[in-house]
C-alpha positions as CSV (number, residue, x, y, z in Angstrom):
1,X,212.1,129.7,83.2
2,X,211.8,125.9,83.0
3,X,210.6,124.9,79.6
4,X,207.2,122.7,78.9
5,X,207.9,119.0,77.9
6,X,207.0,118.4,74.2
7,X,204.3,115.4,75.0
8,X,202.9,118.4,77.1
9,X,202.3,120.2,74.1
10,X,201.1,117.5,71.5
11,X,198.3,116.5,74.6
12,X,197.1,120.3,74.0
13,X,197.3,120.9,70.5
14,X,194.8,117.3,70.2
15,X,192.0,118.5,72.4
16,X,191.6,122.0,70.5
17,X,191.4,119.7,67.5
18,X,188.7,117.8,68.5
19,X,186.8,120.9,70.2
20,X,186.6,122.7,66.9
21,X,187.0,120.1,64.3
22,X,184.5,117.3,65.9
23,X,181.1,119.0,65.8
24,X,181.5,120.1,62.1
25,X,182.4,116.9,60.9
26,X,179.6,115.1,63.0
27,X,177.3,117.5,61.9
28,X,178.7,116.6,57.7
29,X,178.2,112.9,58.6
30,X,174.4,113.9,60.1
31,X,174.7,112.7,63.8
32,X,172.6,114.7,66.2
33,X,174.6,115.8,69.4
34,X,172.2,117.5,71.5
35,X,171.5,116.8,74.5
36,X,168.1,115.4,75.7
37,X,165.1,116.4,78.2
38,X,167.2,113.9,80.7
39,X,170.8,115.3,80.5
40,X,172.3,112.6,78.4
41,X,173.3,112.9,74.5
42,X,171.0,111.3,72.0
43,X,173.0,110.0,69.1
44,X,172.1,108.1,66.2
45,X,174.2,106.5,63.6
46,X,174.1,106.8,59.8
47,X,174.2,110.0,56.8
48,X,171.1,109.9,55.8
49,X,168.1,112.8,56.3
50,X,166.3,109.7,57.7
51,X,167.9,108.9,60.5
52,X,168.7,112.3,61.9
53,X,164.6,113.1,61.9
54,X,163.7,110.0,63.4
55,X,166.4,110.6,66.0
56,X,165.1,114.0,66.6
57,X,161.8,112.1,66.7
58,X,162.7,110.3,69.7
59,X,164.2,113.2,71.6
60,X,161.0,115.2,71.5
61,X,159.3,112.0,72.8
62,X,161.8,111.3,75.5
63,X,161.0,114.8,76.1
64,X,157.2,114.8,76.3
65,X,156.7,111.5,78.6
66,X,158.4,113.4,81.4
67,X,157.0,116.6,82.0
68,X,158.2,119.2,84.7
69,X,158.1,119.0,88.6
70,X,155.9,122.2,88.6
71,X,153.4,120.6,85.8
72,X,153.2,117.7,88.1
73,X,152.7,119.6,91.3
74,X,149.9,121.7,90.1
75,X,148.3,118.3,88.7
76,X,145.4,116.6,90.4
77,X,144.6,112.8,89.2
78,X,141.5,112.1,88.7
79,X,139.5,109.8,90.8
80,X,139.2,106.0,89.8
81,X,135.8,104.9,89.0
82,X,135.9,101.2,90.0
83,X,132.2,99.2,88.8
84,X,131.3,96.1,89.9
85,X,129.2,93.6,87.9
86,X,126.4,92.0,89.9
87,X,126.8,88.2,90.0
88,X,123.6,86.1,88.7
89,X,122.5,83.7,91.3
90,X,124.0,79.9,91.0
91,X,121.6,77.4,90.4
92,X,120.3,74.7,93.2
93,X,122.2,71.7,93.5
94,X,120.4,68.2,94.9
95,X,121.7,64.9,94.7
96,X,120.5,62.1,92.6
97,X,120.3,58.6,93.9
98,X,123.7,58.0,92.0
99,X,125.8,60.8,93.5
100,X,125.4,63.0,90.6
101,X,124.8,67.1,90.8
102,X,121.8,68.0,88.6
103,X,121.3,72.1,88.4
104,X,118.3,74.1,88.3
105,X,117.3,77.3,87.4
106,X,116.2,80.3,89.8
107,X,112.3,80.0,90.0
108,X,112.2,75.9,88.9
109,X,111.4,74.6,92.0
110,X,107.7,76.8,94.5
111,X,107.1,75.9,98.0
112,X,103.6,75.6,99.4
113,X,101.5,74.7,101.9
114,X,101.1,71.8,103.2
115,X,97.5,70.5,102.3
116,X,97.0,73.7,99.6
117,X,96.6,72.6,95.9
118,X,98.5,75.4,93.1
119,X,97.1,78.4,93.0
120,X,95.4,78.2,96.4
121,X,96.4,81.3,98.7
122,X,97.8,80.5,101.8
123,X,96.6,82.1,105.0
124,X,97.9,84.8,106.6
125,X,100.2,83.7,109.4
126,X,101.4,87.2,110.1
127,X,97.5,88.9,111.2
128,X,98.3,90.5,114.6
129,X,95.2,89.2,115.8
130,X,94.1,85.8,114.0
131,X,94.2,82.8,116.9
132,X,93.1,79.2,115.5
133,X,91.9,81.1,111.9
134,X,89.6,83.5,113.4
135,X,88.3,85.1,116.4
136,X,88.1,83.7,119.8
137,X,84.5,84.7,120.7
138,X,81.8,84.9,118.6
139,X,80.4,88.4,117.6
140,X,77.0,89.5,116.4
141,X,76.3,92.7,118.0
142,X,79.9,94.4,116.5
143,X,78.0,97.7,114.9
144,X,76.7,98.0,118.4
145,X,79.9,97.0,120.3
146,X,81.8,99.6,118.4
147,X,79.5,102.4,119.0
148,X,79.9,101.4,122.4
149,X,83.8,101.6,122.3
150,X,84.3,104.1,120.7
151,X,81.8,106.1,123.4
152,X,84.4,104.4,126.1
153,X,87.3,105.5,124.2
154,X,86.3,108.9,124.3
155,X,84.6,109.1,127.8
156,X,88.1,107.5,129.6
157,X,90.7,109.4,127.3
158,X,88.7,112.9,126.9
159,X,87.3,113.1,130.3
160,X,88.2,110.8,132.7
161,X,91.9,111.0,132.2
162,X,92.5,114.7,132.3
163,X,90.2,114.5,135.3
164,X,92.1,111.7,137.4
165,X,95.4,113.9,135.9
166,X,93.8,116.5,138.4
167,X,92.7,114.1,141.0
168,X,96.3,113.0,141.1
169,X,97.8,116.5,141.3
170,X,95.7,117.6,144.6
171,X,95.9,114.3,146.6
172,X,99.2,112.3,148.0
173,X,100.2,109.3,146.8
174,X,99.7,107.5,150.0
175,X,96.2,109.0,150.3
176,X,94.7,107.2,147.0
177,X,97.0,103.9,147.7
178,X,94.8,103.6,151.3
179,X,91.8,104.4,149.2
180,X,92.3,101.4,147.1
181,X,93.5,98.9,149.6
182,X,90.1,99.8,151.5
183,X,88.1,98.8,148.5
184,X,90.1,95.4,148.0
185,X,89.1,95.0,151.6
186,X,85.5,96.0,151.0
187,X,85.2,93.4,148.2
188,X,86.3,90.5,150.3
189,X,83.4,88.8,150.5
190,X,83.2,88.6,146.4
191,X,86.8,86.5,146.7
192,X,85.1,84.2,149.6
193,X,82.1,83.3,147.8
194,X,83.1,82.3,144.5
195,X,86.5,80.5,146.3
196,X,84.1,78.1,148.0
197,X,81.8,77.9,144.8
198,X,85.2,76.5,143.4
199,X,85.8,74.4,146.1
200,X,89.3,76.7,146.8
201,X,88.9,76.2,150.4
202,X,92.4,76.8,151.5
203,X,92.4,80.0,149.5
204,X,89.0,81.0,150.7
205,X,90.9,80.7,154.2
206,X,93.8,82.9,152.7
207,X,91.5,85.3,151.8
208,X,89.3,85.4,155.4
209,X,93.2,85.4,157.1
210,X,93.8,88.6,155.2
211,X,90.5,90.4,155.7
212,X,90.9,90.0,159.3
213,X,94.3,91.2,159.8
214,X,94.0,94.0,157.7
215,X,90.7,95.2,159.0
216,X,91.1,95.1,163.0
217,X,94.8,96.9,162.4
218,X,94.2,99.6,159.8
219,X,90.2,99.3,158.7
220,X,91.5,97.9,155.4
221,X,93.1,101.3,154.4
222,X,96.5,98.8,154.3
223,X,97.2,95.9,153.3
224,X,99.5,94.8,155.8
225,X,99.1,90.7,154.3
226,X,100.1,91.6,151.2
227,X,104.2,90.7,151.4
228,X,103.2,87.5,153.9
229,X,103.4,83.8,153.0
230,X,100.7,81.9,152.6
231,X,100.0,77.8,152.5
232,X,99.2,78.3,149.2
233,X,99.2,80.9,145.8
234,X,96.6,83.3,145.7
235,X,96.1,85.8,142.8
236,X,96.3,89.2,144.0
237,X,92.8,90.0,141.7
238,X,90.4,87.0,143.9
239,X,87.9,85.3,141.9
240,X,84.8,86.8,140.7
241,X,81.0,84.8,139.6
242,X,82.6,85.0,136.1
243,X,85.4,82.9,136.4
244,X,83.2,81.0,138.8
245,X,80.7,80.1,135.9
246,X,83.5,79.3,133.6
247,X,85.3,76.6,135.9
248,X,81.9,74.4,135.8
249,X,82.3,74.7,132.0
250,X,80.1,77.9,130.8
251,X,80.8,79.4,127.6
252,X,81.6,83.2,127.2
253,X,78.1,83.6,124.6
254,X,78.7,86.3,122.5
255,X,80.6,89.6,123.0
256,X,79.1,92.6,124.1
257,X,80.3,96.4,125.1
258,X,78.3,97.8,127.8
259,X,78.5,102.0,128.0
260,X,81.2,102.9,131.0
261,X,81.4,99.0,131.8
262,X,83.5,98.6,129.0
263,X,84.3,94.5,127.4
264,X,82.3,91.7,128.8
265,X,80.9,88.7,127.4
266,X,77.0,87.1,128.0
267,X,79.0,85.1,130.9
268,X,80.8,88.0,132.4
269,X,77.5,90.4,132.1
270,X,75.8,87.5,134.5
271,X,78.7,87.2,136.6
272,X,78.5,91.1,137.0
273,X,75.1,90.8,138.2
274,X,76.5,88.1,141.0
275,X,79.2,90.2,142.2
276,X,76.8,93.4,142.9
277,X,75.0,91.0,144.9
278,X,77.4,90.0,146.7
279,X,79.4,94.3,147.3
280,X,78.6,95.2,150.5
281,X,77.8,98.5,148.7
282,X,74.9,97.3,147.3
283,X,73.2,97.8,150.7
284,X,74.3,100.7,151.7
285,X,71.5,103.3,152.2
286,X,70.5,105.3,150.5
287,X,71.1,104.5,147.0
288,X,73.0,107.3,145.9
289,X,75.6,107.1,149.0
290,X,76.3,103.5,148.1
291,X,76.4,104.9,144.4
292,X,78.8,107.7,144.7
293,X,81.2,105.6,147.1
294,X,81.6,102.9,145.1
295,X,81.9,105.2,142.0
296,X,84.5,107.4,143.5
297,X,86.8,104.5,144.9
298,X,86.7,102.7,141.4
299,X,87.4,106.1,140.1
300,X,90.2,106.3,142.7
301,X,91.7,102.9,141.2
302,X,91.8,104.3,136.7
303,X,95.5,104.2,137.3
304,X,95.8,100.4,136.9
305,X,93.4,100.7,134.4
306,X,94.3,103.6,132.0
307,X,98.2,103.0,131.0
308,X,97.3,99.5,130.1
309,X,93.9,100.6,127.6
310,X,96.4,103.4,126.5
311,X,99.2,101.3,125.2
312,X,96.8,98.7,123.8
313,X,95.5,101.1,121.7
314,X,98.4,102.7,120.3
315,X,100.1,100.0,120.0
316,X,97.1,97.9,117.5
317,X,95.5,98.5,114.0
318,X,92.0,97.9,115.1
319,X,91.7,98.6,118.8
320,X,88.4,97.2,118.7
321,X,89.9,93.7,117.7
322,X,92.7,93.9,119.7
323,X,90.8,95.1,123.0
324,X,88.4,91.8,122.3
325,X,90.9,89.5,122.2
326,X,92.9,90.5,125.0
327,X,89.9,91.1,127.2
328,X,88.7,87.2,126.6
329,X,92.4,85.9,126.2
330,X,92.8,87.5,129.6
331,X,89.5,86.0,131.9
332,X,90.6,82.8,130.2
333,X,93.9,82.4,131.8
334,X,92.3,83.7,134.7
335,X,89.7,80.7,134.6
336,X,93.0,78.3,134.1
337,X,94.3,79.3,137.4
């Protein structure tokens, strides 16, 4: 057998020295050798009792600032509540004549109307129905106009509707459009009339052109002339003794309601009277024929009539008000035209 070499030996003999002589004389000079939360060795010089706790101090601190995967697993961080700090409002900036900024406080400087001393209330610019500060038509019977209305209201929503609703459902459509273009042909000599009182006389000719064509090819029951051109503009609605009295410069009156009529005006209740005289109904015999055709083809013609009250109503705080301005705003434009 080949003998080990001597430095072999010595190497050997050294490291079991140090394995069995090194930790008691560490532990006789008081330095800590164990090994901390992270793997490593903590050690801390010196031989007194002081320096080995605070050593051991700061391996159990080591220790506690990193905790286990599992405690950080099962963990949940709570949610960050972030707060936000509203900002007060800056204060105005104007110019002086020099260039400098001079601030003011929120609430220094009001804003009025023009013309209105302090303290004065302005008026309200946002009322649905105020035109020129007030009403356009003066009126002094409204306790009886609004009896009146709401009897309307009720006698063309609560009967008359449900009852055209029905009148609708049993007749076709092209039945009760030839029912109305007979009675726009039937009131042709209204539109005549009050076009020459208005010295229109190339839409009195429009008009006569019309009632001609449509009379010797259908008996009015269509309005073949309605798509044609014509020299000039005519409105589809004709003119009527009201708007005839209001081109030579007569005032509305007063407003006034009349029971199944419905809106009118002094001028408009006159210019009724002018275009009965002026129906070819109104000389039909007897009476009550003349009576219950006319009745029955203006009952024929609620459709135009109905959707328009019906969304005026709905659609206003007061339908009263709103119903009396619209009716006079609306035989004013047509006195315009």
């Amino acid at each position: 057998m080949r003998r080990a070499h001597p430095l072999f030996a010595v190497i050997v003999l050294a490291a079991m020295a140090f394995l069995f002589c090194g930790p008691a004389q560490a532990k006789e000079r008081g330095v800590s050798m164990r090994p901390s939360a992270y793997g490593e060795d903590v050690s801390a010089g010196g031989s007194s009792d002081a320096d080995a706790r605070r050593a051991d101090t700061v391996s159990h601190r080591r220790y506690r600032a990193a905790p286990a995967d599992h405690e950080l697993r099962g963990r949940t961080r709570a949610p960050r509540r972030i707060t936000t700090r509203r900002a007060e409002p800056a204060p105005s900036l104007t110019y002086a004549a020099g260039g400098a900024a001079q601030a003011f406080l929120p609430g220094a400087i009001t804003v009025r109307h023009k013309g209105l001393s302090a303290g004065e209330i302005p008026p309200d610019e946002l009322d649905d129905y105020a035109i020129s500060g007030g009403p356009v038509i003066a009126d002094p019977l409204e306790p009886w106009n609004r009896f009146w209305f709401r009897f309307n209201d009720i006698l063309y929503l609560g009967i008359l509707k449900p009852v055209y609703r029905g009148w609708e459902y049993v007749t076709p459509r092209e039945l009760r459009s030839g029912l109305k273009n007979f009675l726009h042909n039937v009131l042709f000599p209204v539109r005549f009339v009050n076009n020459l009182l208005q010295f229109r006389f190339l839409e009195a000719g429009v008009e006569f052109g019309r009632f001609m064509m449509n009379t010797m090819i259908s008996a009015g029951f269509m309005d073949l002339a309605k798509d044609k051109k014509t020299i000039v503009p005519v409105d589809p609605d004709g003119e009527d003794f009201g708007q005839t009295l209001g081109y030579w410069g007569i005032g509305h009156g007063c407003y006034i309601v009349w029971p199944l009529l419905g809106p009118s005006s002094i001028r408009e209740t006159v210019g009724r009277v002018g275009d009965w005289a002026a129906t070819p109904f109104t000389y039909l015999q007897p009476w009550e024929l003349a009576w219950s055709v006319n009745g029955g083809l203006r009952f024929n013609d609620l459709d135009s009539v109905l959707p328009m009250y019906e969304d005026l109503s709905a659609a206003s705080v007061d339908p009263y008000i709103a119903m009396r301005e619209a009716y006079i705003n609306y035989r004013n434009e047509h006195v315009k035209k």
